[in-house]
C-alpha positions as CSV (number, residue, x, y, z in Angstrom):
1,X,0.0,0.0,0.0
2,X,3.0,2.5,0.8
3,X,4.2,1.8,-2.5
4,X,0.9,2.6,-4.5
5,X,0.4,5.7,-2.8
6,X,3.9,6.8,-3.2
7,X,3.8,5.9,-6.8
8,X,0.5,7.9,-6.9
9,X,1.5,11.3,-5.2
10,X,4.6,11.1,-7.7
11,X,2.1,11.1,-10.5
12,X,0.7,14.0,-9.4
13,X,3.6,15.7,-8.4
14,X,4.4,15.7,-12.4
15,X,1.2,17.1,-13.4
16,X,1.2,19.6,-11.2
17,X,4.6,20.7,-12.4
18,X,3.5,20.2,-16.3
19,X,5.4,17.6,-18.9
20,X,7.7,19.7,-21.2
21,X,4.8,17.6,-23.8
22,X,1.9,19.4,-22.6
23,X,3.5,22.9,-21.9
24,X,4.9,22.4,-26.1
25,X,0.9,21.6,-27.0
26,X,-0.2,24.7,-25.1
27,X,2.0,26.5,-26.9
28,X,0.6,25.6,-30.2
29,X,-2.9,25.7,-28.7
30,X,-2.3,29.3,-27.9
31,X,-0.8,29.9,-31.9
32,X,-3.9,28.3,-33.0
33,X,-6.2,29.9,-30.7
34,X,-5.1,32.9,-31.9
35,X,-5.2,32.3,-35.4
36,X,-9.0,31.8,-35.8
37,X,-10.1,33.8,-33.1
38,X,-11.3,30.6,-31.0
39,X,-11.5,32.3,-27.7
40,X,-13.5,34.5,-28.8
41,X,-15.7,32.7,-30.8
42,X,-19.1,32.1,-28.3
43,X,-21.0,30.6,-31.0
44,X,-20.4,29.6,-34.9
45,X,-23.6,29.1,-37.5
46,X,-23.0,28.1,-41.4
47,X,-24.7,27.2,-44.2
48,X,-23.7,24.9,-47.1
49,X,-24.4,22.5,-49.9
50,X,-22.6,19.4,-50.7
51,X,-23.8,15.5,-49.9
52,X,-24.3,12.8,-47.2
53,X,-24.0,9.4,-47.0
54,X,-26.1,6.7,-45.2
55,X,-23.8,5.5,-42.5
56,X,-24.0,1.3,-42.6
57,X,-26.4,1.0,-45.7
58,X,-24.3,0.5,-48.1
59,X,-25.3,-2.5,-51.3
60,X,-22.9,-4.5,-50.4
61,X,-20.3,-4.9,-47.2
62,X,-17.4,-3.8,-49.2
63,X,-19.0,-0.9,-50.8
64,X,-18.9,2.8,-49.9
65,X,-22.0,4.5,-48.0
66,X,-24.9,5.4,-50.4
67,X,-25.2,8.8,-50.8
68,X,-27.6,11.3,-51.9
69,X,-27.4,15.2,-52.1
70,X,-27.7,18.1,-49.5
71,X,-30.0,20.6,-51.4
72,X,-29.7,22.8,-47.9
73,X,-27.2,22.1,-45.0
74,X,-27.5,24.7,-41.5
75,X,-25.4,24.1,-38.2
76,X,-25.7,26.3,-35.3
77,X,-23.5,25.1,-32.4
78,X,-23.6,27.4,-28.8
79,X,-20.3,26.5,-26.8
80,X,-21.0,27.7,-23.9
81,X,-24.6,25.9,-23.6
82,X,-23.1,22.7,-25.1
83,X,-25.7,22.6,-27.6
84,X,-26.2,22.7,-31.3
85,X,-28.7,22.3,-34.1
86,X,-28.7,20.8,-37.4
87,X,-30.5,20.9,-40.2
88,X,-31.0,19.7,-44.0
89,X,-32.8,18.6,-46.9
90,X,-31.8,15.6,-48.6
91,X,-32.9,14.9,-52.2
92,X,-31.7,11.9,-54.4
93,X,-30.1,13.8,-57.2
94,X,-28.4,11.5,-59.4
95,X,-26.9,9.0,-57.1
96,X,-27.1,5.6,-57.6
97,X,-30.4,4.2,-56.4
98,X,-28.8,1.3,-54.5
99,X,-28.4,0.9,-51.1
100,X,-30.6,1.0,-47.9
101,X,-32.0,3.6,-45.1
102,X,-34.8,5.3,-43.8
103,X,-36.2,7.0,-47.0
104,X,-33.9,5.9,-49.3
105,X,-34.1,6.1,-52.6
106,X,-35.2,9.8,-51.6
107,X,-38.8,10.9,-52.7
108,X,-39.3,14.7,-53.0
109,X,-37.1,16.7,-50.5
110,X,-37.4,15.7,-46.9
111,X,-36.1,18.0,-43.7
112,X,-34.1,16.7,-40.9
113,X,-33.5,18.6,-37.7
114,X,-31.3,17.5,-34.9
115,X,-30.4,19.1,-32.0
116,X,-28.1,18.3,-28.5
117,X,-28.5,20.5,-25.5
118,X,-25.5,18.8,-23.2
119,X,-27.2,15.0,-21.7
120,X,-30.4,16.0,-24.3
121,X,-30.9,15.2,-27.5
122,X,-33.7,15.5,-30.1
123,X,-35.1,15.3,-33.3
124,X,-38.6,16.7,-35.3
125,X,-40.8,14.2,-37.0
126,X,-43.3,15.0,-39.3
127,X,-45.2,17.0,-37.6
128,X,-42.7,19.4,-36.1
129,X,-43.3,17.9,-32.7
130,X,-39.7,17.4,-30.8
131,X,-38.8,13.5,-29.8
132,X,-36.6,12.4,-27.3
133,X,-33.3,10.8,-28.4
134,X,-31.7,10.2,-25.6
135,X,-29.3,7.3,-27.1
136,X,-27.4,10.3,-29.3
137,X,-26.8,13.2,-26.6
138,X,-23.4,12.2,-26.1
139,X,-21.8,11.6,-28.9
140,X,-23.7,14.7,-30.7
141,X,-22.3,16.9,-28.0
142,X,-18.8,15.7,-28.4
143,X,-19.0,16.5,-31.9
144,X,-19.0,20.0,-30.7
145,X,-15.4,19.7,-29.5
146,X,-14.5,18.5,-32.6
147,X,-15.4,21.5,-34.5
148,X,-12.6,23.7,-35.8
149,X,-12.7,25.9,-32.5
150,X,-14.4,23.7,-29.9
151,X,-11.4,21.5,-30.9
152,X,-8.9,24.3,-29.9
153,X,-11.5,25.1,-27.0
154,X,-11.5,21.2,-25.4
155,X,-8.0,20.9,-26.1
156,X,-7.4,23.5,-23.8
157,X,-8.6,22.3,-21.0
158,X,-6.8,19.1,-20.6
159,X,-4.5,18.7,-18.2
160,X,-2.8,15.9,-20.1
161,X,-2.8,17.5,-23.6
162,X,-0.3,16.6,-25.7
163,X,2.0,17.1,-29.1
164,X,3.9,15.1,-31.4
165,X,5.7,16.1,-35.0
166,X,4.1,13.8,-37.4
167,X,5.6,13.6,-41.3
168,X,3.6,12.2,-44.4
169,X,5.9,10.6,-46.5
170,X,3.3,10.6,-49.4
171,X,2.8,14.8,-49.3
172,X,7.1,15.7,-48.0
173,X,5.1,17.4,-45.1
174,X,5.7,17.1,-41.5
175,X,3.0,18.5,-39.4
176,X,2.4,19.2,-35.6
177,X,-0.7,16.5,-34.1
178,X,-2.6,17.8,-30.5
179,X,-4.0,15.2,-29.1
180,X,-6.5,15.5,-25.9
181,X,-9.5,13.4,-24.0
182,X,-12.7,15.1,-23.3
183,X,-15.9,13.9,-21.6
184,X,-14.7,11.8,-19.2
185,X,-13.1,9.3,-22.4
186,X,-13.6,10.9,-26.3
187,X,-10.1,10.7,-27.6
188,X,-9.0,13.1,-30.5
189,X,-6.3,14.2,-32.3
190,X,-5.4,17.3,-34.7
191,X,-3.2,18.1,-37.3
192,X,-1.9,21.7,-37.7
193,X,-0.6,23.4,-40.4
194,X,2.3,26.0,-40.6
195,X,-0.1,28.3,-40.5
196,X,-1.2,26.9,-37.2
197,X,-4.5,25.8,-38.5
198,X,-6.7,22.7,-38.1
199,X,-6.4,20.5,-41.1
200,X,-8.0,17.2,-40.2
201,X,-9.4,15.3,-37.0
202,X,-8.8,11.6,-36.2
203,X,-11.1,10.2,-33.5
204,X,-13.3,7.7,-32.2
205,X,-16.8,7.2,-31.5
206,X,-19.1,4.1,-30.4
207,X,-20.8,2.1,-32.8
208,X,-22.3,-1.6,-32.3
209,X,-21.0,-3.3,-35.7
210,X,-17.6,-1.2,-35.3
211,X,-16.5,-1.1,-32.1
212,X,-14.7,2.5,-31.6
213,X,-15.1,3.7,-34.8
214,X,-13.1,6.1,-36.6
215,X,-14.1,9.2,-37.4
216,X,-12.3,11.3,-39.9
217,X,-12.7,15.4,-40.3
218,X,-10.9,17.4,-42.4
219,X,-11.4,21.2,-42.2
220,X,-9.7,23.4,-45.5
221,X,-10.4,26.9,-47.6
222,X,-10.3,28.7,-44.3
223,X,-11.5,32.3,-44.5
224,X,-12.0,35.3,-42.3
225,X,-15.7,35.7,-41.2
226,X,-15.5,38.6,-39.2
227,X,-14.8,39.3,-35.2
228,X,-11.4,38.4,-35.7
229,X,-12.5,34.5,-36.8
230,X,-11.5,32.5,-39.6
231,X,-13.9,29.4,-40.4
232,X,-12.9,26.6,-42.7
233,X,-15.3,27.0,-46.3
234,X,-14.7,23.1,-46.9
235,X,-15.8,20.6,-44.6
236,X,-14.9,17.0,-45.7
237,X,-15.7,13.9,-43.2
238,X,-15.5,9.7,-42.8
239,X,-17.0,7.5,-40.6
240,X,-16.2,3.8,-40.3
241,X,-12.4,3.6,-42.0
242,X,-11.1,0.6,-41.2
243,X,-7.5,-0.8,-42.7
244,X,-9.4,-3.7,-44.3
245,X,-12.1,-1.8,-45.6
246,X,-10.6,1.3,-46.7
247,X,-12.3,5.1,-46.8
248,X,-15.6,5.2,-45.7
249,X,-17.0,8.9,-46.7
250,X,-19.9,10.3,-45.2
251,X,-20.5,13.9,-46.1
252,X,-18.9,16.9,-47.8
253,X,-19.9,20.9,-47.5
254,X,-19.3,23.2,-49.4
255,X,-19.8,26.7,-47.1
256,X,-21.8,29.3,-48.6
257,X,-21.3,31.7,-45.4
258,X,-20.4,31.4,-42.1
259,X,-21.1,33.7,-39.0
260,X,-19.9,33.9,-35.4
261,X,-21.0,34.8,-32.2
262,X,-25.1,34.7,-33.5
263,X,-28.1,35.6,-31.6
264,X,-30.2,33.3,-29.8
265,X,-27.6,30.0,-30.5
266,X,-28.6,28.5,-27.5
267,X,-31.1,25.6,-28.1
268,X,-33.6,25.6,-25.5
269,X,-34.7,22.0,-24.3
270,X,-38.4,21.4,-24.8
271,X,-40.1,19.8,-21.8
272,X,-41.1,17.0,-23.9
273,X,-38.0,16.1,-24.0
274,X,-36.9,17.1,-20.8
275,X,-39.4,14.7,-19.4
276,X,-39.2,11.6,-21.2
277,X,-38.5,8.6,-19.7
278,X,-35.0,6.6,-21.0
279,X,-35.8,3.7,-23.7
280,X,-36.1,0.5,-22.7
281,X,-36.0,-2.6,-24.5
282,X,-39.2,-4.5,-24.5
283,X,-39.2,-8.5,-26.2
284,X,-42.8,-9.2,-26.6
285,X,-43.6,-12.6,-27.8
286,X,-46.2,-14.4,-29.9
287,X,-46.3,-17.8,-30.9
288,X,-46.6,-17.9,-34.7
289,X,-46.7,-22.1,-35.1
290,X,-45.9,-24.7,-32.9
291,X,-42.4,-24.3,-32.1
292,X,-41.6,-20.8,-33.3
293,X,-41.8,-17.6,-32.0
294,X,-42.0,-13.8,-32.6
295,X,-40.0,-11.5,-30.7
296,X,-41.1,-8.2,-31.1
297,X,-41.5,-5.3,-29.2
298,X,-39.3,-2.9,-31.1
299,X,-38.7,-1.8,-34.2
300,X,-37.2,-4.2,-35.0
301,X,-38.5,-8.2,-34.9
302,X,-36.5,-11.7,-34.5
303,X,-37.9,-15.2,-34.4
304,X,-37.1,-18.7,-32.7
305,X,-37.5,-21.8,-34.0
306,X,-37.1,-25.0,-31.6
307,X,-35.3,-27.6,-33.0
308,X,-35.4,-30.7,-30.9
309,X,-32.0,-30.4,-29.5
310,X,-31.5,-26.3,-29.6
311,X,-32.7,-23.2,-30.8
312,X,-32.2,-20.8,-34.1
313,X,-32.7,-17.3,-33.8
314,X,-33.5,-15.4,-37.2
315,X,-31.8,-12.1,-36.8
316,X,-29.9,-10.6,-34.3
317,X,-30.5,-6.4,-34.9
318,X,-29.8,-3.1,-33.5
319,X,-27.3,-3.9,-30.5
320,X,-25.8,-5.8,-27.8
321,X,-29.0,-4.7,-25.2
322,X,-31.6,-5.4,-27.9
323,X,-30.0,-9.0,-29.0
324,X,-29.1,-9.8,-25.1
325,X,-32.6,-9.0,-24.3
326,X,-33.8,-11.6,-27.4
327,X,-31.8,-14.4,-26.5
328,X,-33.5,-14.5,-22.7
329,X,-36.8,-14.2,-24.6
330,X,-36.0,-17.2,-26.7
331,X,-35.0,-19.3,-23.6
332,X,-37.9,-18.2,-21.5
333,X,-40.2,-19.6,-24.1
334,X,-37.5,-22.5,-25.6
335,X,-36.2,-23.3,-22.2
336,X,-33.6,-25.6,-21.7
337,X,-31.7,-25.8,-25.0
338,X,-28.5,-23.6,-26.3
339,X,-29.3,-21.0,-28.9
340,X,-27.0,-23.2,-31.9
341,X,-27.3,-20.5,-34.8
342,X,-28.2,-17.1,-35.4
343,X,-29.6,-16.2,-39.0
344,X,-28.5,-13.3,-40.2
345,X,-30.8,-11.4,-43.3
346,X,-28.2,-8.7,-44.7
347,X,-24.9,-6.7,-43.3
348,X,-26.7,-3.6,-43.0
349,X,-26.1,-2.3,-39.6
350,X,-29.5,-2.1,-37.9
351,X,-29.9,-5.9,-39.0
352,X,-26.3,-6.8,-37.8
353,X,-25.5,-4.6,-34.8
354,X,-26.6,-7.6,-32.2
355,X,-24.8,-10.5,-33.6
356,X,-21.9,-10.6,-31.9
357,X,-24.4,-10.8,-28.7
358,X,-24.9,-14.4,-30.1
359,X,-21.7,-15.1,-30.9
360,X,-21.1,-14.6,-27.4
361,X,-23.6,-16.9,-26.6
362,X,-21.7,-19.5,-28.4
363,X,-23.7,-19.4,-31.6
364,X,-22.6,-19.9,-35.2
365,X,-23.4,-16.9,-37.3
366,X,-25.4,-17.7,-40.9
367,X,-24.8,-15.0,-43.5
368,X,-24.4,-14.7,-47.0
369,X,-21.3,-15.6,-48.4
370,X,-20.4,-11.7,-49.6
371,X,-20.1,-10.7,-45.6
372,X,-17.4,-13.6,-45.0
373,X,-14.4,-10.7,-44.6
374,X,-16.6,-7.8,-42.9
375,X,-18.0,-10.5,-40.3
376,X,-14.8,-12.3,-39.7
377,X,-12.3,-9.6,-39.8
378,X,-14.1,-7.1,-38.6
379,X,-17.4,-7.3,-37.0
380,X,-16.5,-10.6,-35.1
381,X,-12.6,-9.7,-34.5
382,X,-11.5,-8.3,-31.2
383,X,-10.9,-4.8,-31.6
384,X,-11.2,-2.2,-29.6
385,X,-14.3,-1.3,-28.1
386,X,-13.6,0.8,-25.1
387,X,-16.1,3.7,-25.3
388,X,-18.9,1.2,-25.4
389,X,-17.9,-2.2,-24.4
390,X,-20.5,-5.1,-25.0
391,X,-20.6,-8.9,-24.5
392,X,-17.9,-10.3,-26.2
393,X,-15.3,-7.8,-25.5
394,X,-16.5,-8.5,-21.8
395,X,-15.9,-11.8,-22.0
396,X,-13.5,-13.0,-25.0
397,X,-13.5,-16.5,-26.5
398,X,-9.8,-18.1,-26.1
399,X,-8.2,-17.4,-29.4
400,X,-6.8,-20.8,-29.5
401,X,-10.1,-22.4,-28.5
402,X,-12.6,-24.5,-27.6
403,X,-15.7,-22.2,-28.8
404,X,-14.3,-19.7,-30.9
405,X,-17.3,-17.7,-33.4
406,X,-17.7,-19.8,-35.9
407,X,-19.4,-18.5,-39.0
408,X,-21.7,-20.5,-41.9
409,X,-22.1,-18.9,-45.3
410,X,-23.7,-19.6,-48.5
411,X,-24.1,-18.5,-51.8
412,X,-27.9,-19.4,-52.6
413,X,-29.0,-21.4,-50.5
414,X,-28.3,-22.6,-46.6
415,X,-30.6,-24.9,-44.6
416,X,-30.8,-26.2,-41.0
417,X,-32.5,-29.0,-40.3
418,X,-32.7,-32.2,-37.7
419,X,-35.7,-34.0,-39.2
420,X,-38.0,-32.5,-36.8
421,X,-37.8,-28.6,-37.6
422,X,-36.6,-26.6,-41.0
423,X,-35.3,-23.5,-41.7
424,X,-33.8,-22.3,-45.3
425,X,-32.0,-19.2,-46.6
426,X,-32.5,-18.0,-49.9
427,X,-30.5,-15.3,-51.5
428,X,-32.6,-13.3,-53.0
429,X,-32.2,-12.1,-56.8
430,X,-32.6,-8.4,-57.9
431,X,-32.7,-6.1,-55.1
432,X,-31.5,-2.8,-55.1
433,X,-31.6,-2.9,-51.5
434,X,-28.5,-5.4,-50.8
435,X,-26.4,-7.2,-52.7
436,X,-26.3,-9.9,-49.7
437,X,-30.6,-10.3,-49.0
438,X,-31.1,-13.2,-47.7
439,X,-35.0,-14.3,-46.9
440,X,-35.7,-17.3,-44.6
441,X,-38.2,-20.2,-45.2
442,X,-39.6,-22.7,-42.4
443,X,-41.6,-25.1,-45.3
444,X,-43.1,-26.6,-41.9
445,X,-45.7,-23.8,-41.0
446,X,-44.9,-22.5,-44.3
447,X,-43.8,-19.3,-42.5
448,X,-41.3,-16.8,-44.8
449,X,-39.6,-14.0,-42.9
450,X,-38.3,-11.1,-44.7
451,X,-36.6,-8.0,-43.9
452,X,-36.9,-4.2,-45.7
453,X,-39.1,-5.9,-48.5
454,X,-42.8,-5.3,-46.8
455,X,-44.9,-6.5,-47.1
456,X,-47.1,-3.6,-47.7
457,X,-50.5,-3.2,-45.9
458,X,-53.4,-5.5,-47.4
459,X,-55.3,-3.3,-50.5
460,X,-52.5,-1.1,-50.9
461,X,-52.9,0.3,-54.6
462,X,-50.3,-1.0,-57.1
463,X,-48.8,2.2,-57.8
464,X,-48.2,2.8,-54.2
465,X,-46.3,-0.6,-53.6
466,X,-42.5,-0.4,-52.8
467,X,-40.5,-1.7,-55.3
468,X,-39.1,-4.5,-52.7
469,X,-42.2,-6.2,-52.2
470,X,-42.3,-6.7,-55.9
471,X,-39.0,-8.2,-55.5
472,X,-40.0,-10.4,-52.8
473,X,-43.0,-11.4,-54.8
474,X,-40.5,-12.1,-57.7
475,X,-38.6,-14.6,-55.7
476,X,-41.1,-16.2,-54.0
477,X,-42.3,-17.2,-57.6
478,X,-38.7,-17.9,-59.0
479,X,-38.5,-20.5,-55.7
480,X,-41.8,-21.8,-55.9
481,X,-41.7,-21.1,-52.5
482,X,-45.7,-22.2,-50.5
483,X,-46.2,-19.5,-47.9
484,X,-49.1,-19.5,-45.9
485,X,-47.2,-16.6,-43.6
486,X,-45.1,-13.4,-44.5
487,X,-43.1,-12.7,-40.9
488,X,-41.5,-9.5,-41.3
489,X,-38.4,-7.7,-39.3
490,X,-40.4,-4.5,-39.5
491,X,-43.8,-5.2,-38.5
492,X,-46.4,-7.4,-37.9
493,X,-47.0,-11.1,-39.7
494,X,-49.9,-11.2,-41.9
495,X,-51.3,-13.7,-44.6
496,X,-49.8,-14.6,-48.2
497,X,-53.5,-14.7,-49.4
498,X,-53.3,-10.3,-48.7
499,X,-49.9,-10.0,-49.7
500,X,-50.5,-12.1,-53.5
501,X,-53.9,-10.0,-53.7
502,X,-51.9,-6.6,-53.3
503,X,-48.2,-7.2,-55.0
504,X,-49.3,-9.0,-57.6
505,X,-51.2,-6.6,-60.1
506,X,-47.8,-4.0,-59.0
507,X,-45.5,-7.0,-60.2
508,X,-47.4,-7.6,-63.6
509,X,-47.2,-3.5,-64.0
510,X,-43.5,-3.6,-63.5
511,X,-43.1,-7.0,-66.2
512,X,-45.3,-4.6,-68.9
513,X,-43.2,-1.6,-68.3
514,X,-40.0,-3.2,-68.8
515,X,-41.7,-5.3,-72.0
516,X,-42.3,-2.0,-73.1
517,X,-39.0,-0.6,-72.7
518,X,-37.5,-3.9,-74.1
519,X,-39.7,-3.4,-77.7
């Protein structure tokens, strides 16, 4: 104990006095401070143009985010209230039309506004009415220290701050990097020019699929915008790099003007937002046939399926709490038996975020054969995840074994079976969704669960169905599949009867137009 303590006051003894590291970042700090007028800057609001990128919806795993363009772009961040606000209007321009997301392909020109107000965080939905989301406060409100002069701002006020020279062979430049923690655990780092000005961002925020994930920011075509402050007219930025995946852009803005120290930046937290209660994850459950199961309760659904031995989950989504809180849901109403496999639909990350809760459980992975690498190598592999640690990262599988993740791919088609229970993955042809679709098919209770294909609601007119029930409807004719039961991830099961009565006339629509096109 005498030793511990000494060791301790000795540590302090040397922060108190200041490393010769920190008291050369300050330094710099101060250069930079002074060079856009960061001190001084209370409050920073721009408007741009450019494009954004759906973060984890890309076609295929090795693909870059699918983007579409930013017909209007406004940020307003407050410093001193820790809050900010954000808004845009996406349209689909002439991106590719491939790809997931909420609202994607884009129809017309919808507005998004977000806002952070320190531990709050909101959004608008249609209505203009302000919900709760709680889930993205802090991450939104270290985003503000990222920002050319909350960077310089945070920085600051580290005791621990710190500088290195870094040089980039590839551009004969050798540049000065700050690097600092904020919050309690945020890591960043910032590379300054000769000019004393922040050129890009490296740092890390929590994501379920990616552990720490990388977040990339570069800042360039600085100019003066009054006050004494200069704001950067170019705002470039990644999320999700990885060495084995590559770049991983998510939005670019092109300034149009940019003000400091505005009126009224302070975002005021509406009491319905104030007042609502944390999330919690509710598992509902419904027996669908003898033996398998919904689990619902959320936005998105799983379902298990008792084989006589153990169980198979279809789909593990969102995160480590949502899948956790499936897997006691399947044992409560399969109890006794060891969840074997978990069947994965597609790589996008709301339908992948909770596998590695089951691979934690022991379970082998099912996915199509495109998400091998991203799964293995990435997903699965253990990486750092120490801004948001889950299951597996708590408790690690012995690299050289027994019960390592083991994972099962196919191409077209996978099945599980043990002679008393069947389940069967298809890879589904021509969706513009993902390249990787898989739909599952229990030929038992004749039950077929889908994901981001419907189906739509029963009497729906044929010019109003999505193009990915017509796809489904496709498939389920090219595998002269028999359902009785459509089980989707998003919503609730209904009959094949309603779902043939309202696809079909769109599907003989689509095979005339592109007859037409074809003469």
């Amino acid at each position: 104990m005498k030793y511990r303590l000494g060791a301790t006051l000795f540590v302090l003894s040397i922060l108190m006095a200041g490393s010769p590291a920190a008291q050369d970042a300050r330094g710099l700090l101060q250069a930079a401070d002074k060079a856009i007028g960061a001190s001084a800057v209370n409050s920073v609001q721009y408007n741009a143009t450019g494009w954004i990128r759906f973060l984890g919806q890309n076609f295929t795993a090795d693909q870059d985010w699918n983007r579409v363009d930013l017909q209007s772009y406004t940020a307003t961040i407050d410093y001193g209230s820790k809050s900010a606000k954000e808004e845009y209007v996406r349209v689909q321009g002439n991106n590719p039309r491939i790809g997931g997301g909420a609202g994607f392909p884009i129809v017309g020109a919808p507005r998004t506004t977000n806002f952070v107000n320190g531990n709050a965080a909101w959004t608008l939905n249609a209505q203009g009415q302000p919900q709760a989301q709680t889930g993205e406060a802090e991450v939104r409100q270290f985003m503000l220290w990222v920002s050319p002069h909350g960077f310089i701002k945070a920085a600051q006020q580290d005791p621990n701050v710190s500088v290195t020279d870094r040089h980039f062979v590839r551009t004969g430049r050798t540049l000065k990097v700050i690097g600092f923690t904020t919050m309690g655990k945020y890591r960043a780092t910032g590379e300054f020019s000769d000019q004393n000005l922040l050129e890009r961002v490296v740092t890390w925020i929590p994501n379920p699929v990616m552990g720490d994930m990388q977040v990339e920011i570069r800042y360039t075509e600085y100019k003066d915008v009054g006050n004494g402050a200069k704001f950067p007219f170019h705002i470039h930025m990644h999320q999700g790099d990885h060495p084995f995946l590559g770049g991983r852009n998510l939005m670019d803005l092109a300034i149009s003007s940019a003000v400091v120290n505005v009126a009224n930046a302070a975002q005021a937290v509406p009491d319905a937002v104030r007042t609502a209660k944390p999330p919690v994850v509710n598992v509902t459950t419904m027996q669908l046939a003898p033996g398998v199961w919904l689990l619902g309760g959320g936005s998105h659904n799983s379902v298990a399926v008792e084989f006589r031995d153990y169980i198979t989950v279809i789909e593990g989504p969102l995160d480590d709490d949502r899948s956790n809180a499936v897997i006691a849901a399947a044992k409560r109403v399969i109890p006794n038996k060891p969840i074997r496999y978990l069947v994965n639909t597609h790589h996008h990350w709301d339908h992948s975020g909770g596998i590695r809760a089951f691979a934690a459980e022991g379970a082998t992975i099912v996915t199509q054969e495109s998400n091998k690498d991203f799964y293995e190598r990435i997903v699965l592999a253990p990486q750092p995840r120490s801004l948001s640690p889950d299951r597996l990262s708590k408790f690690p599988f012995a690299t050289t074994g027994p019960g390592p993740q083991k994972l099962e791919t196919f191409a077209e088609r996978h099945a599980i079976s043990d002679g008393t229970q069947t389940v069967i993955s298809y890879h589904v042809e021509g969706l513009n969704h993902a390249g990787d679709m898989a739909i599952v098919y229990l030929p038992g209770p004749k039950i077929l669960v889908s994901a981001d294909m419907g189906p739509p609601a029963a009497g729906t007119p044929a010019a109003n169905v999505n193009a990915n029930s017509v796809t489904l409807y496709n498939n389920i004719k090219r595998l002269k599949l028999d359902v009785t039961q459509h089980v989707p991830i998003h919503g609730n099961p209904s009959s094949h009867a309603d779902f043939e009565r309202t696809v079909a006339p769109a599907a003989a629509q689509q095979q005339q137009t592109a007859a037409g096109a074809g003469q």
